[in-house]
N, C-alpha and C positions, 0 to 999 in steps of 0.2 A: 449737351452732355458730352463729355469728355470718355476715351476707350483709351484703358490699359492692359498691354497684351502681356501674356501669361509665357509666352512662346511655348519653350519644351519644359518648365518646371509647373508642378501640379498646384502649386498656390504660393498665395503671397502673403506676409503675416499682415498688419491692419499698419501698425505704427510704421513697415515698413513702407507701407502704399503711400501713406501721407506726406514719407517723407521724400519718395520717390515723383511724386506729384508734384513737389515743391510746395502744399498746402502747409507744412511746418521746416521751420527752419533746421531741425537737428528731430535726432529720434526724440532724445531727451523732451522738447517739446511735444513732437506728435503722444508720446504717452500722456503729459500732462491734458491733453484735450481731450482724449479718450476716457484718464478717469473721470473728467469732469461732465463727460456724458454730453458732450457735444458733437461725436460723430455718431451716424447710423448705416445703418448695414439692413438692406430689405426693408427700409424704413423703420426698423428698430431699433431703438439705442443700444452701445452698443460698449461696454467698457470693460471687455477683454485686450488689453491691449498686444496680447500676442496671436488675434483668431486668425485663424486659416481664412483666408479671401480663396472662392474659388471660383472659375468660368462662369458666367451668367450671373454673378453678383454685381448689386448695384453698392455705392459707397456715397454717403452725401456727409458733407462737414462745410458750414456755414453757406455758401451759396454756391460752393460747387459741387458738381455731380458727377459722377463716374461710370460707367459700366464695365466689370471686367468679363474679357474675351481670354478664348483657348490659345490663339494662333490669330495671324494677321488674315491670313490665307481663307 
C-alpha cells in the first residue's frame, strides 16, 4: 500500500490524488474513472469527483491502494 502525504494542506480533492498518483494520465481522465465508479474511498464507491480526501483515508482504484497521511513526520 502506497502513502500520500497531505503535508500542511488539509485535503486533497479525489481527481486530484489520481492524478497526482500517476494512476490517471490527465485530470480529464481521473474524472472519467470516478464517474464510472471505479475508484473507492473507505471501500466505498465513490463518484464525487471533487471529495475532499482527508488524513487517515484509504483510496483504491483498480489494484492500487493508497493511504493518505497528515505529515511525513
Amino acid at each position: 500500500m502506497e502513502t500520500f502525504f497531505l503535508e500542511k494542506h488539509p485535503h486533497v480533492e479525489l481527481c486530484d490524488l489520481l492524478k497526482f498518483m500517476g494512476w490517471c494520465e490527465s485530470g480529464a481522465a481521473a474524472k472519467a474513472v470516478i464517474a464510472e465508479g471505479q475508484v473507492k474511498v473507505n471501500g466505498q464507491v465513490e463518484t464525487r469527483k471533487r471529495c475532499k480526501i482527508l488524513a487517515d483515508q484509504q483510496v483504491e482504484f483498480a489494484s492500487s491502494k493508497l493511504v493518505v497521511k497528515a505529515s511525513a513526520e
